[in-house]
C-alpha positions, -999 to +999 in steps of 0.1 A: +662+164+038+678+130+029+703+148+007+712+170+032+719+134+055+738+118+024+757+152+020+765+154+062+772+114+057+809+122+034+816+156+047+856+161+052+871+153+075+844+138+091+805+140+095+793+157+126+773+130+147+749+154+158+737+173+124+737+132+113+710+129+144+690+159+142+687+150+103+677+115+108+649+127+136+635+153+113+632+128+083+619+099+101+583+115+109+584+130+067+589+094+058+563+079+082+538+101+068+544+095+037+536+058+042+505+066+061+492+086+031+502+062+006+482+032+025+451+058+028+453+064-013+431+035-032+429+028-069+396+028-083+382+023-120+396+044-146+426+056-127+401+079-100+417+083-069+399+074-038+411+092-002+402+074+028+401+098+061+419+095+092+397+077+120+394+100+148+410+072+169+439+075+147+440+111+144+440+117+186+462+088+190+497+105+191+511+073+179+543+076+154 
């Protein structure tokens, strides 16, 4: 996705302003999640991995 953004970013003659906004509206939500998983992923002893589930006030929530 972003390197379809970077690509629309130096098209010739010009980028399009709304492929540049549909882009950035599709990536923002990928990147947010990606966030929210890595603060849910914990270390533990010996390099195990640890998941943390979602609360189910965070899951119903429909906050972004």
């Amino acid at each position: 996705m972003t390197a379809l953004y970077r690509a629309e970013l130096v098209r010739k003659p010009e980028a399009r302003p709304t492929a540049l906004v549909k882009l950035s509206a599709e990536i923002r939500p990928c990147e947010k999640q990606a966030v929210d998983f890595t603060a849910r992923v914990k270390l533990g002893l010996g390099g195990v991995v640890y998941y943390t589930p979602l609360l189910s006030a965070e899951r119903g929530s429909g906050v972004m």
